[in-house]
N, C-alpha and C positions, 0 to 999 in steps of 0.2 A: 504494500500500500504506500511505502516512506517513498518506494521508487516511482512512482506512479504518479503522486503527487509531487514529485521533485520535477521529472519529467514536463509534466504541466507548466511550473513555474516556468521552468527554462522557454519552455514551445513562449508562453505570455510575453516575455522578454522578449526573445526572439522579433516577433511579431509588433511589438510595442517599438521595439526599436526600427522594426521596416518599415515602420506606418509613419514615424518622427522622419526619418529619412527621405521617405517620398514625399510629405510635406514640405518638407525646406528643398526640396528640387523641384516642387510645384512651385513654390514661392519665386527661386532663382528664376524660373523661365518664364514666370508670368510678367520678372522684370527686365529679362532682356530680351536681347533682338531676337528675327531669324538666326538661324544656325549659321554660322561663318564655314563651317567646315563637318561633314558628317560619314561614318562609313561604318559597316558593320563591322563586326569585331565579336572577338572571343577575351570575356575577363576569367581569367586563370587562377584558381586558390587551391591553397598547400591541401595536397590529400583529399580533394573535391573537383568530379566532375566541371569542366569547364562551364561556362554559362553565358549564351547565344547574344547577344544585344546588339546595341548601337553607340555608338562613341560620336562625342557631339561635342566641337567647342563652338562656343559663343560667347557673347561680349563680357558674362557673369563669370565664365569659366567655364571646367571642362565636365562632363556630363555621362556616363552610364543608362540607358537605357534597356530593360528586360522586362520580361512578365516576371521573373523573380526577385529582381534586386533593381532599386534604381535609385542609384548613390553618383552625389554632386560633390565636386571641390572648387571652390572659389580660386579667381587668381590669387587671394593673398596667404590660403592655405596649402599651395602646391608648393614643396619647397626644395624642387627639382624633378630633372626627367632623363632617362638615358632615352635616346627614339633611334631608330633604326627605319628602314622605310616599311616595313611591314611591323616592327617589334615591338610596342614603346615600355618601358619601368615608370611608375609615375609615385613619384615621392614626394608622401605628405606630413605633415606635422602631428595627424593623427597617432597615438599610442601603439604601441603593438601588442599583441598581443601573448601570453604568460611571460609581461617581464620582462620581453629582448629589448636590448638598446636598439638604437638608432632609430630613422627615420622608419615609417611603416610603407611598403612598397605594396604596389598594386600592376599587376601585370595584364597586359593586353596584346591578342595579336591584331591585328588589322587586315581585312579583307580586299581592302584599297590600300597601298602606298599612299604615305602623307606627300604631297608635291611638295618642294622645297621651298616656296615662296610661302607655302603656310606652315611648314616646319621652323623656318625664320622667323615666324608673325607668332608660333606661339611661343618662342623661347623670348621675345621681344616681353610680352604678354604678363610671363613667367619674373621675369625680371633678375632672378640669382643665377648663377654660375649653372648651368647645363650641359649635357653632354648630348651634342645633336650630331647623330652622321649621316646626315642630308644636305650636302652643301646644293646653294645653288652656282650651278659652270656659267650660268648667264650672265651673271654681277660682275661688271665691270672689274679689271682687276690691276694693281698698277706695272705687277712683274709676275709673271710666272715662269718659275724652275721646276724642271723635273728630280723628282727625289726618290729618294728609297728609305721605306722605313721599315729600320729593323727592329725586328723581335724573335722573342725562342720560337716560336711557328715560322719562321722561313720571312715575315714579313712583308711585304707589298710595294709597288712600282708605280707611279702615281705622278701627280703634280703641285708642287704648293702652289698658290694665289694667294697674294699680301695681294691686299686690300687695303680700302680708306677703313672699315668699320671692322676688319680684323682678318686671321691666315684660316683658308679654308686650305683641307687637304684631299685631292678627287680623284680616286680611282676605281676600278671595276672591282676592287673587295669593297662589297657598302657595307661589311662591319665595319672596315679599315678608314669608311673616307671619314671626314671630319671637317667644321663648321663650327672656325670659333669664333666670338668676339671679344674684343679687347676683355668684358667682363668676365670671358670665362678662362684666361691668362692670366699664372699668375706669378709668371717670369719665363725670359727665354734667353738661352745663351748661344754661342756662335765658338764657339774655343779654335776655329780655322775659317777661310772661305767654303769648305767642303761637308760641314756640319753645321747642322742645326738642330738643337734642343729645347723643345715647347712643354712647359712642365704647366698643365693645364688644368680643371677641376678636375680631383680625384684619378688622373693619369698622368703620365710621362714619354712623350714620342721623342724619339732619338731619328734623325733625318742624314740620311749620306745623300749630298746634294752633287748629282751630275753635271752639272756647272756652277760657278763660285758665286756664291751670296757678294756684294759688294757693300762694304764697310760704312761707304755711306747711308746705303736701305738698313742696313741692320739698323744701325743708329738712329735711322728716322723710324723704326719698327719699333725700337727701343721708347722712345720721345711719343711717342702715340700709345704705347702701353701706359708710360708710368705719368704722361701727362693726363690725359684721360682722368683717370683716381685723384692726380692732384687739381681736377679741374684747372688747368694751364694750357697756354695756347701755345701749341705746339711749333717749332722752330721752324722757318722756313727752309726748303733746300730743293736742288735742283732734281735730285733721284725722284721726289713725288709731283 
């Protein structure tokens, strides 16, 4: 009978807390716009069947949609995201659950690839350090080098773009490419013309660069990173 009625309690909880939840994602969307961006998707939890929905950012934030679950995070509660074009991790400030530290993550596949101009729009969105690898190749770039970035898996062959708004990395591994801006750097070293080191949110890419970085870009890469942070207006020079 103790289990039975235990049972009960839990299901009431359960249910009390999907009902609070679907509420405040009624509220979110009665407040903002059309959908910016939407596409089916699979949310993924530890030791539980996957569960079918709709993944929906809008101008409130990003959105869950299912007949079973349909759980909202605000942009101010999203407090990072690793995105791949079909992958994404979305890490909130939400607790975890039995007691693990850190952030609490929420996994998603995507049915659609995110297009890269809205992969940019929501790490923009988002606002803290991110890990996006969906650059877009269309954005204007002020130098591009071909590089190789090495790692214990063999590594990948690719190209950097320095950029006005930060070093995107693009190649045919899309775990490998990468999309970053000045905010999600948070220091880069040059130790030759033939190396480059981007030590970035929560990663570190080491670059053997197939033609030589020139000392004056580094330095203006340098001056747009740490200007940037210091709110400083960055030196002029002939390389940008």
């Amino acid at each position: 009978m103790k289990i039975n009625i235990f049972t009960f309690a839990m299901l009431a909880v359960s249910l009390a807390i999907s009902a609070q939840a679907r509420q405040s994602c009624d509220a979110q969307r009665t407040n903002a716009s059309v959908p910016q961006w939407q596409t089916p998707a699979k949310y993924h939890r530890m030791l539980k069947k996957a569960v079918p929905g709709m993944f929906v950012l809008n101008d409130s934030g990003v959105e869950f949609r299912s007949a079973k679950i349909n759980q909202c995070w605000p942009w101010l509660e999203i407090h990072s995201f690793d995105l791949s074009q079909r992958e994404l991790t979305l890490l909130s400030y939400q607790r975890r659950q039995w007691h693990e530290p850190g952030e609490r993550p929420f996994h998603f596949t995507l049915s659609g690839p995110m297009p890269p101009e809205v992969a940019a729009q929501f790490a923009v969105r988002v606002g803290k350090p991110v890990l996006n690898r969906n650059p877009l190749p269309e954005v204007l770039a002020i130098a591009e080098i071909p590089a190789h970035h090495r790692s214990w898996s063999g590594g990948s062959n690719g190209t950097l773009r320095l950029k006005d708004d930060g070093i995107d990395y693009v190649t045919e591994n899309s775990r490998d490419s990468r999309s970053w801006r000045w905010a999600d750097i948070e220091t880069l070293a040059n130790p030759n013309p033939y190396e480059l080191r981007v030590a970035a949110f929560r990663e570190i890419f080491e670059f053997d660069l197939k033609q030589p970085l020139p000392r004056p870009l580094f330095e203006r890469m340098w001056d747009r990173l740490y200007a940037t942070g210091l709110n400083l207006a960055p030196a002029t020079s002939e390389v940008f």
